[in-house]
C-alpha positions as CSV (number, residue, x, y, z in Angstrom):
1,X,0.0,0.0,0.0
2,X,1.1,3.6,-1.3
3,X,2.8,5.6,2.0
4,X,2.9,9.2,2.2
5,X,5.2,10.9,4.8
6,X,5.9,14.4,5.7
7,X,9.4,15.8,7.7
8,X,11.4,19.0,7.1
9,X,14.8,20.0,7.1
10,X,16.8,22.7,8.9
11,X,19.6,23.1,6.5
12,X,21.6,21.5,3.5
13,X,23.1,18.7,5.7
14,X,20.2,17.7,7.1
15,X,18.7,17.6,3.5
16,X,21.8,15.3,2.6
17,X,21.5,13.4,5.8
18,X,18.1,12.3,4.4
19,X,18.9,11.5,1.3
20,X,22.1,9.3,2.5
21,X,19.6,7.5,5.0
22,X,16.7,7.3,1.6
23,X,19.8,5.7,-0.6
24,X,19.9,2.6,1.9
25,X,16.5,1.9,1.8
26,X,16.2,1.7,-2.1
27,X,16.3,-1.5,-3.9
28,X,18.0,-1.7,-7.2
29,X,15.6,-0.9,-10.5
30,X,13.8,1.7,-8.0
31,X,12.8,5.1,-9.7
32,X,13.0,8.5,-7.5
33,X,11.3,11.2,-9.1
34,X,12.4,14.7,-7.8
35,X,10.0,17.4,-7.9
36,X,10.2,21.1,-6.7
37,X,10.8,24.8,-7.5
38,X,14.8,25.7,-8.2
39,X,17.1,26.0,-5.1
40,X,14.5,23.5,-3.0
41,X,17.0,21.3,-2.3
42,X,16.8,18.5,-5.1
43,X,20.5,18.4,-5.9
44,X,21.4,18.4,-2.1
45,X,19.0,15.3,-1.3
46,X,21.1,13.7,-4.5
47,X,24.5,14.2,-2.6
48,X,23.3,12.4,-0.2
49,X,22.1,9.5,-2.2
50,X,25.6,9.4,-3.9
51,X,27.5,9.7,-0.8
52,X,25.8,6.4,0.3
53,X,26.4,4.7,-3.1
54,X,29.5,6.2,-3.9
55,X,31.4,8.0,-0.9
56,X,32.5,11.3,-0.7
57,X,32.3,11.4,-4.9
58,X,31.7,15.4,-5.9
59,X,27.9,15.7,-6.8
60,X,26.5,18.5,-9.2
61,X,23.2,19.2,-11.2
62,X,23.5,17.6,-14.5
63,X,21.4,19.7,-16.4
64,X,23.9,20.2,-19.8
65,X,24.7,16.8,-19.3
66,X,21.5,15.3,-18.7
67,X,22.5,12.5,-16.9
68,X,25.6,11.6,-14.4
69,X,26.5,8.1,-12.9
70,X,28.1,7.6,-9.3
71,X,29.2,4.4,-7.8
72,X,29.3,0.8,-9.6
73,X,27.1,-1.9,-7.6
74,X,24.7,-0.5,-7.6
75,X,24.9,2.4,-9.9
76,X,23.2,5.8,-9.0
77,X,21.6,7.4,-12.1
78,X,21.2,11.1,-11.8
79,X,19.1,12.8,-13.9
80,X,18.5,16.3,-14.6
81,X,15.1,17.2,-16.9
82,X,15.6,20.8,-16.7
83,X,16.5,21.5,-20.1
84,X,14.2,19.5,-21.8
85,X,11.0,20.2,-22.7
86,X,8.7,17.5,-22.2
87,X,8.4,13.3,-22.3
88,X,9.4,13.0,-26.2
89,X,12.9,14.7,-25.6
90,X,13.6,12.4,-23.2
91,X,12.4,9.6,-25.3
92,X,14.6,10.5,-27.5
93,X,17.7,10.1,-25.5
94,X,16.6,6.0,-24.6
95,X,15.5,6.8,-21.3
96,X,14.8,3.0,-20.7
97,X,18.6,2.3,-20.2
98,X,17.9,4.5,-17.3
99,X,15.7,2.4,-15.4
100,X,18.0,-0.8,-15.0
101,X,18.2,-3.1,-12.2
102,X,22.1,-2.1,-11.7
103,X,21.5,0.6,-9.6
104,X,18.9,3.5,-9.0
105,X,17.8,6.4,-10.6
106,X,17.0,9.6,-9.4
107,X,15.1,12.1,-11.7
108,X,15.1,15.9,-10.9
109,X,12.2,17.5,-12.4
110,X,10.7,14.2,-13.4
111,X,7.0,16.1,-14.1
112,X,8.7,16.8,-17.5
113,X,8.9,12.7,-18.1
114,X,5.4,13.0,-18.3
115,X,3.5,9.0,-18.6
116,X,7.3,7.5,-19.3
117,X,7.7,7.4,-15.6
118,X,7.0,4.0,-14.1
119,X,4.4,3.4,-12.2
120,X,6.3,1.6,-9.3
121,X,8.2,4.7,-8.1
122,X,9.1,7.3,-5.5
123,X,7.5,10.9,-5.5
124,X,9.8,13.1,-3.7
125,X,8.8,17.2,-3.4
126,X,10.9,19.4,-1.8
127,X,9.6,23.1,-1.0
128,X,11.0,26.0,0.5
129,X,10.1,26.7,4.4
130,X,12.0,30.3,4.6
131,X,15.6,30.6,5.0
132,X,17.5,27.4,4.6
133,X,14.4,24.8,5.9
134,X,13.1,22.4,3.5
135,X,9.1,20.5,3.4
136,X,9.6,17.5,1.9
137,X,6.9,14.9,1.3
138,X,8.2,11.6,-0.2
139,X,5.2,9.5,-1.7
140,X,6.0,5.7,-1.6
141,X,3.9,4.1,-5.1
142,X,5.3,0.7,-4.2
143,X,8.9,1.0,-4.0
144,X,10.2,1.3,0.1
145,X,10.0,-2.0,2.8
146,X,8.0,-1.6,5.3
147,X,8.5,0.9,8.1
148,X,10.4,2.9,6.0
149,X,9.0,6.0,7.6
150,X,11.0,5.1,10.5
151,X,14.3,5.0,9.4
152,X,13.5,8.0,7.3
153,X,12.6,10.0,10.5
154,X,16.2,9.4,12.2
């Protein structure tokens, strides 16, 4: 059954913290789709998913790239929609290489993917609070073990 869960964030590390302690949770082929206004803290939760799949690796916003890789087993998939303008750009570029069982991907401004999004996925929106807090919701469509909203809130 589809989870919904609610916590904020005082700060970039705390954002990071989450996303490190979100990373170990995640089973390989799962699809995290980022959504939220620029400077909400998308990037930040990624560097936190990389540091737990791939150490203390640098982590920035592909969005000329499109898509960076960190880690080997699994991989982390880090995608940046940004730049294109809907689902048949990213069509275009074979998104379904994306969404392999060898590691996970995580999709910044995934509402641009449009239907090509699986359906088996997690919803991630991150919105500003004032100053450096963060609202994020995380919506589980069949993707987290149970009691994940547990380990998510330590």
């Amino acid at each position: 059954m589809p989870g919904v869960f609610k916590l904020d964030t005082d700060g970039p590390e705390q954002t990071e913290a989450l996303g490190y302690r979100l990373g170990a949770l995640l089973p390989y082929g799962a699809v995290v789709a980022l959504r939220g206004e620029l400077a909400a803290g998308k990037t930040c939760l990624v560097r936190g998913l990389a540091a737990h799949y791939a150490g203390a690796e640098l982590v920035s916003s592909p969005t000329f790239t499109i898509v960076n890789q960190y880690g080997e087993s699994p991989k982390l998939y880090h995608v940046d929609l940004y730049r294109l303008s809907g689902p048949d750009d990213l069509a275009d570029l074979g998104y379904e290489e994306l969404f392999e069982p060898d590691g996970v991907c995580v999709i910044e401004w995934a509402e641009r993917a449009g239907d090509l999004l699986p359906e088996r996925r997690l919803e991630v929106l991150l919105e500003h609070g004032g100053g450096d807090c963060r609202m994020i919701t995380i919506h589980d469509l069949g993707v987290l073990p149970e009691r994940w909203e547990e380990a998510l809130s330590g």
